[in-house]
C-alpha positions in Angstrom: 2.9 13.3 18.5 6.3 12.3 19.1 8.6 9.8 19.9 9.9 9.0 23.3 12.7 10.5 24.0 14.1 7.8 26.4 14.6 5.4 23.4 17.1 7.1 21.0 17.0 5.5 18.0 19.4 6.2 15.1 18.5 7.1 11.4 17.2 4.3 9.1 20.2 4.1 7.0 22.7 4.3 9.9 20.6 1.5 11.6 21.1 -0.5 7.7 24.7 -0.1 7.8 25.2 -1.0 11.8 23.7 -4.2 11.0 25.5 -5.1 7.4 28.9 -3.4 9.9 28.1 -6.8 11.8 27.4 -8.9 8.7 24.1 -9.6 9.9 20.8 -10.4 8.0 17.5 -8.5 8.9 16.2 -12.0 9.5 18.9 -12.4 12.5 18.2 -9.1 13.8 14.5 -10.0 13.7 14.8 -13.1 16.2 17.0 -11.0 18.7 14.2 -8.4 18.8 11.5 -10.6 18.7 10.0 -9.2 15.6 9.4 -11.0 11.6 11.8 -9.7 8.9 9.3 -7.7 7.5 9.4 -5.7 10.2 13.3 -5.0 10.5 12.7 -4.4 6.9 10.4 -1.3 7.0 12.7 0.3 10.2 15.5 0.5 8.1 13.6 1.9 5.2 11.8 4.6 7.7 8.3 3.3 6.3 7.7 3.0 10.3 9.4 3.3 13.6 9.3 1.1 16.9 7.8 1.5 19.6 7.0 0.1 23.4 9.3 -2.6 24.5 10.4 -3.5 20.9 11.9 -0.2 20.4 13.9 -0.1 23.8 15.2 -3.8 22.8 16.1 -2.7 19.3 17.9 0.3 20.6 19.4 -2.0 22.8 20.7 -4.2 20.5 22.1 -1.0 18.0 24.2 -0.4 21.1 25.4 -3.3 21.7 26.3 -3.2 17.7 28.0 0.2 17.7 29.6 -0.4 21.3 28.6 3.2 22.1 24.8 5.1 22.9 22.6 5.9 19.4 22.8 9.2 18.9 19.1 10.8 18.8 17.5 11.1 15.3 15.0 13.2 16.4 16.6 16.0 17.8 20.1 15.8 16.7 21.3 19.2 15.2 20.0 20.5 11.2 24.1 21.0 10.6 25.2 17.6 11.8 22.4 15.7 10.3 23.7 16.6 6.9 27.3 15.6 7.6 28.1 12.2 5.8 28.3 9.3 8.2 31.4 7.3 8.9 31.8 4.0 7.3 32.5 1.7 10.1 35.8 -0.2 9.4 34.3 -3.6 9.5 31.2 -2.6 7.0 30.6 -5.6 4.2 32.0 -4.5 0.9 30.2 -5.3 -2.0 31.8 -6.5 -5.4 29.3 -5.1 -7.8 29.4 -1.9 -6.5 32.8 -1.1 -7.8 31.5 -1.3 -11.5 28.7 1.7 -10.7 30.5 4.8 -10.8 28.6 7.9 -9.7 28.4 10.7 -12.5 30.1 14.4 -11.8 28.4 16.3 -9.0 27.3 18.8 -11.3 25.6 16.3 -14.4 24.2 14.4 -11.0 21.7 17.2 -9.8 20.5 18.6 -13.2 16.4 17.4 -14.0 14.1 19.1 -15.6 12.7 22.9 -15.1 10.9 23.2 -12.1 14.1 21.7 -10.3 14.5 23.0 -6.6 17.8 24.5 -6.0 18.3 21.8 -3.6 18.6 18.3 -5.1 15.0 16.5 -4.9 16.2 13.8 -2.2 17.3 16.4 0.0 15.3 16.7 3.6 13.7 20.1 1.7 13.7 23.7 2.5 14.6 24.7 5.7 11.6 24.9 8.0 11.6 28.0 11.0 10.3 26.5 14.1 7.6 28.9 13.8 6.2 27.5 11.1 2.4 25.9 11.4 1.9 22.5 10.3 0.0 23.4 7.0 2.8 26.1 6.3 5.4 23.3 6.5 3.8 20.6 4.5 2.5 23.5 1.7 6.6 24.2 1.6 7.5 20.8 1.3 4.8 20.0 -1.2 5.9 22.8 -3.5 9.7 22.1 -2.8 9.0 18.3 -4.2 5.7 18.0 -5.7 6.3 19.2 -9.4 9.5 17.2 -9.6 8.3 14.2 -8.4 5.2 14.1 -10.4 7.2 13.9 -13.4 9.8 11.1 -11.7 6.9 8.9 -11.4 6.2 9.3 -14.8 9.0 7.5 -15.6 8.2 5.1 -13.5 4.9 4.3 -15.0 4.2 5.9 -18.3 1.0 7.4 -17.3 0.4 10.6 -16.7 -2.8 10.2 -14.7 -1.4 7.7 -12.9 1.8 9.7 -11.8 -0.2 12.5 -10.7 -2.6 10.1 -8.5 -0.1 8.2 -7.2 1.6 11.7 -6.3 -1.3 12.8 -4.4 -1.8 9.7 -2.4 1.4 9.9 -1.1 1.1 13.5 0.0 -2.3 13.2 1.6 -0.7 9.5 3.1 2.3 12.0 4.9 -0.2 14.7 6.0 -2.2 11.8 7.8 0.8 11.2 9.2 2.5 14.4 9.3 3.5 14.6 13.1 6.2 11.3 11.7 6.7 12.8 8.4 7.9 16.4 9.4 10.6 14.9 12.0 12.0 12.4 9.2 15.4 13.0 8.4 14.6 12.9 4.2 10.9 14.1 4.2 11.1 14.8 0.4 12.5 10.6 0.1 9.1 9.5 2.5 7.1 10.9 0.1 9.1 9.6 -2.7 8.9 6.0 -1.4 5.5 6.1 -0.9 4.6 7.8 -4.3 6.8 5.3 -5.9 4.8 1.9 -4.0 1.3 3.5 -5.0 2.5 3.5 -8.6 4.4 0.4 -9.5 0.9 -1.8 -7.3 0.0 -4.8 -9.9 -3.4 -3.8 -8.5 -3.7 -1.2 -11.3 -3.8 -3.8 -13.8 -7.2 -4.5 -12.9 -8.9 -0.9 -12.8 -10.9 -0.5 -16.1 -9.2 2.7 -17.2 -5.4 1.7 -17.0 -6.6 -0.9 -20.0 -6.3 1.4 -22.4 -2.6 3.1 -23.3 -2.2 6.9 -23.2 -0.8 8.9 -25.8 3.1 8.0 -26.3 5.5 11.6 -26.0 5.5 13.2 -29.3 9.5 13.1 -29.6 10.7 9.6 -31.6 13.4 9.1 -28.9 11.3 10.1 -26.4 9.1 7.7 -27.2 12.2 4.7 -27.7 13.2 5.7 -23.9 9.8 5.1 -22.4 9.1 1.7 -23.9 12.5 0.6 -23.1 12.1 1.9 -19.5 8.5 0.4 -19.2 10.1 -3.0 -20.8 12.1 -3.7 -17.7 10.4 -4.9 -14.6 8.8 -2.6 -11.9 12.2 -3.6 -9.4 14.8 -2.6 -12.1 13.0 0.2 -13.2 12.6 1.5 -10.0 16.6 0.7 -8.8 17.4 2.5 -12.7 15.4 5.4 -11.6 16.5 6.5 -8.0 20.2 5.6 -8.8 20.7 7.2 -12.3 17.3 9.8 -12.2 17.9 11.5 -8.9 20.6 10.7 -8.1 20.8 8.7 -4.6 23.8 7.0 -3.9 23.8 2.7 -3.8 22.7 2.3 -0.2 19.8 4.7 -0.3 18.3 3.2 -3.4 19.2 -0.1 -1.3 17.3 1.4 1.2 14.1 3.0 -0.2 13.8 0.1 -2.4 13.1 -2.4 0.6 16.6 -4.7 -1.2 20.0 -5.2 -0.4 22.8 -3.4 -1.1 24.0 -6.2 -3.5 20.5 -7.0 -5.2 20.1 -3.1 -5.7 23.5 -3.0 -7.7 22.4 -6.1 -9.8 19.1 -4.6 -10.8 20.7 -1.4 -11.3 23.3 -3.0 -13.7 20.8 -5.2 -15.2 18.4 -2.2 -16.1 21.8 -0.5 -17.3 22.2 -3.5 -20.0 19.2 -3.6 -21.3 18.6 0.1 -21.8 22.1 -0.4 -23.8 21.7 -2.7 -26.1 18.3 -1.2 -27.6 19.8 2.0 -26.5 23.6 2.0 -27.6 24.1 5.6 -26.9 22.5 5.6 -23.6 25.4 2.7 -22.3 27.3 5.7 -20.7 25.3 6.5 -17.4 26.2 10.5 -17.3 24.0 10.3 -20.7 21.5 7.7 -19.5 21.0 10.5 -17.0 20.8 13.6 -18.9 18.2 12.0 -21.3 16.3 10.5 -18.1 15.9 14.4 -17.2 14.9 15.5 -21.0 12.3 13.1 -20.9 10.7 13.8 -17.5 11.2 17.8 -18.4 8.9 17.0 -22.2 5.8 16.1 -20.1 4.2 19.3 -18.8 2.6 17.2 -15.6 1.4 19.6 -13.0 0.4 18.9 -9.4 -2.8 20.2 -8.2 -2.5 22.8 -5.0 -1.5 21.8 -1.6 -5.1 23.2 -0.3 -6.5 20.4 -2.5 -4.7 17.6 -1.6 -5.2 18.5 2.5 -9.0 18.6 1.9 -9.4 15.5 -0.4 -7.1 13.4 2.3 -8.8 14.5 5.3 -12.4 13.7 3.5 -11.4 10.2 2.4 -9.8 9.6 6.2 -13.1 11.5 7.8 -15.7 8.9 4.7 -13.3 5.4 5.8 -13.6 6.3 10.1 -16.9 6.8 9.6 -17.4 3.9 7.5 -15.5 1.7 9.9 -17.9 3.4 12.7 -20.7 2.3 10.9 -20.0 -1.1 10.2 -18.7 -2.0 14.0 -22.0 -0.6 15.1 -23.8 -2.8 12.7 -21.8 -5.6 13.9 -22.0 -4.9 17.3 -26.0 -4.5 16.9 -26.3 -7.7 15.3 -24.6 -9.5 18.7 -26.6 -7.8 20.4 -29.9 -9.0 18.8 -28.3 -12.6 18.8 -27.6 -12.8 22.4 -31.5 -11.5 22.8 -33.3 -13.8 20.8 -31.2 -16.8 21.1 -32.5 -19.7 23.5 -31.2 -19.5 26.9 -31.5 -23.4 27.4 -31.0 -26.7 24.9 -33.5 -28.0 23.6 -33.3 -31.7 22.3 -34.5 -31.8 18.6 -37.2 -34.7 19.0 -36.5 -38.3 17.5 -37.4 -39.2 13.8 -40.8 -40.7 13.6 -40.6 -44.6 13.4 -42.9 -47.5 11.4 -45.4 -49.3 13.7 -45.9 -53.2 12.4 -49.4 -55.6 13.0 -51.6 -52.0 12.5 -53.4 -51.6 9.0 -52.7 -48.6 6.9 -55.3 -45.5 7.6 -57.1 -45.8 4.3 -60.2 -43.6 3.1 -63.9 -44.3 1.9 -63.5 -46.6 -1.6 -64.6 -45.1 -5.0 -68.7 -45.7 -5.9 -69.5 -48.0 -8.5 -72.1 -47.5 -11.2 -74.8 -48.7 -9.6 -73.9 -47.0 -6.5 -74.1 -43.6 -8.4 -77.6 -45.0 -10.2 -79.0 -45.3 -6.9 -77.9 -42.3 -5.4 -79.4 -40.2 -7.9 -83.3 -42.4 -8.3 -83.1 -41.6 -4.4 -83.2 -37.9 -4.5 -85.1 -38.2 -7.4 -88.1 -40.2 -5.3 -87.9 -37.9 -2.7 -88.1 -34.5 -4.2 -90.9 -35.6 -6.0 -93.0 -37.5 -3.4 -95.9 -36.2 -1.1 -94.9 -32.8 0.8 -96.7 -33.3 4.0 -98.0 -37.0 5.4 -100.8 -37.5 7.3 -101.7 -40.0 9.9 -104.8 -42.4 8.8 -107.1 -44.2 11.3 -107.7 -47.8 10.4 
């Protein structure tokens, strides 16, 4: 399923940079759309699209911002979706940004074995138009999968909990494959859902993330993943995407749900800390190339693509049926209200009130002594008297 085509919208991030173009805050754009913040929020991320009326009134207002139609970012051309887009002349600059400096092109793209040709937040391997659905998300999933299963490693220090986290975010995307396999960056959809799964605080509370795994068996390994795991889940995230893979300051931004600005203080943040316990990790082309040792140490494999289709489509096929089941029960149990309630009120009689001038109902009194003596020479006489009388003539 689709999206209309008589509502063009443009790409996430070139909706994000229309609006900061403007200098305006998601929350401004939310009350001219009619829409919370939250909302504006996962659009310009790509976690979800608009539709109805709120998608033709935020494709309105994108025009009015660019003074020119969106172009489509559904069906717009492979080739010119990969061209860098223009930086509009009046886009916000941002003063931390100037102290991050992007490492060489060729140190940037270099993680671990099992690296695609292609860098890991690319869109993936070209896809023929002939290509089924389960052929094109088996290709994506082997494209992405090993790589990214080792990235959220990093992220978490748990190896079970990287691969589970992994595989919730691929069976999520085949779920919703028909959105997934028209995304711009299907590789980074995955990734942003991987990464939310695995930094949840809800973790804290399952029974078998209470214990700690085994540490890596390599000393600085070891150094590198408490300090990573020392910094909170935003900054390690930020640290991650901008000096790991390799996206550029807006796309972290971006897939990080934060500003461009508060993206560049938690990436520069994360940078200082990992310094000063870390003094030979202050330059970030090394700060990357040990990032990509580190991942590359853990031999984390990702189940098959055959697995991961069957398990989702069983947990989706267990919760509709569950959620069947429990809106018949709760439509049985109206129904058998509605039958057996009363169809007319009736008034709860009055509380019972004391009578005055009538005696209390009281019962026969206790017998005395001589009332039980007598009782008992009575039945005594009379058992032992005469068993028949006789009438006598006088």
């Amino acid at each position: 399923m689709t999206q209309s085509a008589a509502t063009p919208l443009p790409t996430p991030k070139e909706r994000r940079r229309l609006r900061e173009a403007k200098s305006l805050t998601q929350a401004q754009i939310a009350t001219k759309v009619g829409v919370t913040r939250e909302t504006i929020r996962s659009w310009e991320s790509g976690r979800t699209a608009p539709r109805g009326r709120k998608r033709e009134a935020y494709a309105k207002l994108l025009t009015d911002l660019t003074g020119r139609p969106p172009a489509r970012d559904r069906n717009r051309d492979q080739n010119s979706a990969r061209q860098p887009e223009p930086v509009a002349a009046g886009a916000i600059q941002v003063e931390p940004v100037a102290h991050i400096a992007p490492a060489a092109p060729g140190e940037r793209a270099t993680w671990p074995e099992h690296a695609t040709t292609a860098p890991e937040h690319a869109a993936g391997p070209e896809q023929p138009a002939t290509r089924t659905p389960v052929e094109a998300f088996d290709a994506l999933y082997t494209h992405a999968a090993p790589l990214l299963v080792r990235q959220t490693y990093l992220l978490t220090g748990r190896r079970t909990l990287a691969r589970e986290a992994v595989e919730r975010a691929f069976q999520q995307a085949w779920e919703r494959w028909p959105e997934v396999a028209v995304d711009p960056d299907p590789a980074g959809w995955v990734r942003a859902a991987a990464y939310e799964y695995a930094v949840s605080p809800w973790h804290r509370l399952r029974p078998a993330h209470r214990q700690p795994e085994a540490p890596p068996a390599d000393a600085d390994d070891r150094k590198l993943l408490d300090v990573l795991l020392s910094l909170p889940p935003a900054h390690r995230r930020a640290l991650l995407l901008y000096d790991g893979v390799g996206l550029d300051l807006p796309e972290t931004a971006a897939e990080t749900e934060a500003s461009t600005p508060a993206a560049a203080n938690r990436i520069l943040n994360a940078r200082d800390a990992v310094a000063e316990r870390l003094p030979e990790l202050a330059v970030p082309e090394q700060l990357h190339r040990r990032l990509a040792e580190l991942a590359g140490a853990e031999k984390l494999d990702a189940p098959k693509s055959a697995l991961v289709r069957s398990v989702g489509e069983k947990r989706t096929r267990f919760w509709t049926r569950t959620a069947i089941a429990v809106t018949t029960l709760i439509v049985g149990a109206t129904a058998l209200t509605v039958r057996v309630a009363p169809t007319h009120y009736e008034p709860v009689p009055a509380p019972g009130a004391p009578i005055s001038g009538v005696p209390p109902l009281t019962g026969p009194e206790r017998l005395t002594a001589q009332d039980l003596e007598l009782r008992r020479q009575l039945r005594a006489e009379l058992s032992g008297g005469p068993e028949r009388l006789t009438p006598a003539a006088e």
